[in-house]
C-alpha positions as CSV (number, residue, x, y, z in Angstrom):
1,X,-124.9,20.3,9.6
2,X,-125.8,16.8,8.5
3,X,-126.4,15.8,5.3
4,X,-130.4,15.2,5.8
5,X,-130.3,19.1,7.2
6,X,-129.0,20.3,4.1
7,X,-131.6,18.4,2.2
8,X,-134.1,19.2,4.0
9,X,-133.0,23.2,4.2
10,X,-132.7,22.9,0.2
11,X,-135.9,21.4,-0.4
12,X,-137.5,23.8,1.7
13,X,-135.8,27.3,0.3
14,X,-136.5,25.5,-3.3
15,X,-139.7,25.1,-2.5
16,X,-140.4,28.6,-1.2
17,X,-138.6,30.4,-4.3
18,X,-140.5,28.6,-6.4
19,X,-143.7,28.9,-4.6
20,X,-143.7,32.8,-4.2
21,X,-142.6,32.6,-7.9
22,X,-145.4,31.0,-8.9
23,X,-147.6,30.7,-6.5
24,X,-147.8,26.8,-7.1
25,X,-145.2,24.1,-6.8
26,X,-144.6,22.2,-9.5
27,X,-145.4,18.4,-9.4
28,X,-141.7,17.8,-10.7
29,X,-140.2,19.5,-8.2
30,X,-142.0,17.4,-5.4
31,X,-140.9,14.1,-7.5
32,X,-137.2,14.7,-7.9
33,X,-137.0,16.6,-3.9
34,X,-139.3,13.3,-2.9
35,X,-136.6,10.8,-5.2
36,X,-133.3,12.6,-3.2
37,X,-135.2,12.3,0.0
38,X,-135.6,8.7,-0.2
39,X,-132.4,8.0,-1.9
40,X,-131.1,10.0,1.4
41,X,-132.7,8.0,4.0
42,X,-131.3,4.7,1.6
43,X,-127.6,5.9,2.2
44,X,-128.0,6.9,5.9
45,X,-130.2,3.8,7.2
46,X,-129.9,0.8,4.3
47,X,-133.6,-1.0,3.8
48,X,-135.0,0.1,6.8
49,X,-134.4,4.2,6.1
50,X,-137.5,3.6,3.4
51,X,-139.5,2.5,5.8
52,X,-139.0,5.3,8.0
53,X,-139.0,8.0,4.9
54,X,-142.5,6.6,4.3
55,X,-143.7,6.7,7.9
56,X,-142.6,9.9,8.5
57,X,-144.1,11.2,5.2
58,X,-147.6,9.5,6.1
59,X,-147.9,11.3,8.5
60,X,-148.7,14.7,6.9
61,X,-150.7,13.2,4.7
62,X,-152.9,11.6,7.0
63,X,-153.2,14.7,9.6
64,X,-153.7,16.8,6.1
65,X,-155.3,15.3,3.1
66,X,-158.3,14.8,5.4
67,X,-158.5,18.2,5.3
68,X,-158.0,19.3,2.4
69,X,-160.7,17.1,1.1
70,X,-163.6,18.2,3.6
71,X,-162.4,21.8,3.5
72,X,-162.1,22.5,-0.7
73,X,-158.9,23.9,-0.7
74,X,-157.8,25.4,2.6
75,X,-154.7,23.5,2.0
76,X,-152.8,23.4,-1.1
77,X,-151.9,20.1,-2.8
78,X,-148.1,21.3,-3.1
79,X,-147.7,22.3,0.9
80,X,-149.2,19.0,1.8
81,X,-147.0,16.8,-1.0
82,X,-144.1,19.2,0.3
83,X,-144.7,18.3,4.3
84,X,-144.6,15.0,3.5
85,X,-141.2,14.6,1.5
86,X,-139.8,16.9,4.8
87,X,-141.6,14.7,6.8
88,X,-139.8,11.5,5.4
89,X,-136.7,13.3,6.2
90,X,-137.6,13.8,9.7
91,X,-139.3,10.9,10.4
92,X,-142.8,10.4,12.1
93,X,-142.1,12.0,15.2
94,X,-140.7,15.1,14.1
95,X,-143.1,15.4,11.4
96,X,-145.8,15.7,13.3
97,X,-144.4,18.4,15.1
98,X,-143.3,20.3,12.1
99,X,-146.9,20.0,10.6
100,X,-147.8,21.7,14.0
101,X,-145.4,24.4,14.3
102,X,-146.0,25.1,10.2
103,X,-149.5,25.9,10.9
104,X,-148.4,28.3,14.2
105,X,-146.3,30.1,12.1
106,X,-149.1,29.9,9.0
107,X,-151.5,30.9,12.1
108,X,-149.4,33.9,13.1
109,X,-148.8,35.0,9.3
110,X,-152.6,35.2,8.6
111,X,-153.4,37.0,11.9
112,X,-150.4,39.9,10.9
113,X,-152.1,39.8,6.8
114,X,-155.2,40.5,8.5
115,X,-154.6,43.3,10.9
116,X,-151.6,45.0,8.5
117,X,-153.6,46.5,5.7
118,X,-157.0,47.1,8.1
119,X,-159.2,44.5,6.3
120,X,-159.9,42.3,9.4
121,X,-163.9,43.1,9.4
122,X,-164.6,43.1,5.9
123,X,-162.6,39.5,6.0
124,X,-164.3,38.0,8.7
125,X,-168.0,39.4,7.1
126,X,-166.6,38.0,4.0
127,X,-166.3,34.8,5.8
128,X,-169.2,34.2,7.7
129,X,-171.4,35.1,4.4
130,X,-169.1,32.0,2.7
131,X,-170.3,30.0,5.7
132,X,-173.6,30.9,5.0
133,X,-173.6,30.2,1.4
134,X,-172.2,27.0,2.6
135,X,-175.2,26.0,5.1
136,X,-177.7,27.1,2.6
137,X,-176.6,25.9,-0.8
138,X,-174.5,22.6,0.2
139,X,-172.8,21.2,-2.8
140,X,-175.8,22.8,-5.4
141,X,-173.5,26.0,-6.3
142,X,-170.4,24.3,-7.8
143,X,-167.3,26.5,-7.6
144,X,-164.6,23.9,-7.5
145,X,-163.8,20.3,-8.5
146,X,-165.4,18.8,-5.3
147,X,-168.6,20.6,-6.3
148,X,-167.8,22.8,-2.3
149,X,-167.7,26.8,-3.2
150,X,-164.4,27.7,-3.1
151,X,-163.5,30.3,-0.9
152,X,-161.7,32.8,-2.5
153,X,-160.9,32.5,-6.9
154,X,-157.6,31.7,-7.8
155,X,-154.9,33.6,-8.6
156,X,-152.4,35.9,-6.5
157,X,-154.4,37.5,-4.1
158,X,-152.8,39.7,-1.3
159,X,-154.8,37.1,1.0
160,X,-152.4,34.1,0.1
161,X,-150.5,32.8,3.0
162,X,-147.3,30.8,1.1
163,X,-147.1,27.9,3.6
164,X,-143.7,27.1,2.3
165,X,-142.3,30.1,4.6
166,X,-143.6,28.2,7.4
167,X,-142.4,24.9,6.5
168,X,-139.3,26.7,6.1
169,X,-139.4,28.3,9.3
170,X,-140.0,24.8,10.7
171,X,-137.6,23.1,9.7
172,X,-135.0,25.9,10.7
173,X,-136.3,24.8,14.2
174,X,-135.6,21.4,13.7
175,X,-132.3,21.7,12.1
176,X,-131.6,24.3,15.7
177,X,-132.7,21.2,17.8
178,X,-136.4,22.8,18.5
């Protein structure tokens, strides 16, 4: 196992500890996991290992942030900051394909949540009355920052898909040479 595996592994696991934790990950987490990442791809490549730590990280946020601001929320702040320290550990390439797989395995994760407890009708009625809402009301019913209804409130929810498990589950791939 190289030394970027085992960062990357270790920022992952963190990251998922503390996420089911506390159902957040903490901005000073991200810094100091973000700070060893680059101080990793410094000792591995020299000069030119930033430039790749901060291609491979722009990635995620370019495929993600996107999203998360057209779509209030349907992406958290911490998963997104957290793809894109792994993805300055992997690089562009491989980032982009662990933002993929993360969301397959985010994919199959809500598709299991919904069929497991028997709530996969009242969740999709749920859903297209939120659409609804949406189309009818715009921006005039502010729920959130963005002035966008939020989808569900916050708080732990037996809804919440903790994307770190797929990042984790990712990067396991990539570490096996997936």
């Amino acid at each position: 196992m190289t030394a970027e595996h085992a960062l990357a592994l270790m920022i992952c696991a963190g990251s998922a500890l503390l996420d089911l934790d506390r159902m957040r990950l903490p901005n000073g987490w991200i810094f100091i996991c973000a700070l060893l990442a680059a101080c990793q791809r410094l000792a591995d490549c020299g000069p030119p290992g930033l430039g790749s730590y901060f291609s491979g990280a722009a990635v995620p946020f370019f495929l993600l942030f996107p999203v998360w601001l057209v779509l209030y929320r349907s992406v958290g702040a911490g998963d997104i900051k957290l793809l894109m320290v792994i993805g300055g550990i992997l690089g562009p390439s491989a980032a982009l394909h662990c933002v993929f797989r993360t969301f397959l395995f985010g994919s199959v994760f809500s598709f299991l949540l919904l069929f497991s407890d028997g709530s996969f009708l009242p969740r999709i009625h749920y859903f297209i009355d939120y659409l609804k809402m949406i189309c009818r009301y715009g921006n005039s019913k502010r729920s959130g920052r963005s002035g966008r209804p939020v989808y569900r409130k916050t708080g732990e929810y037996a809804e919440s898909v903790h994307m770190t498990i797929p990042v984790l589950m990712s990067v396991l791939l990539w570490i096996g040479g997936v």
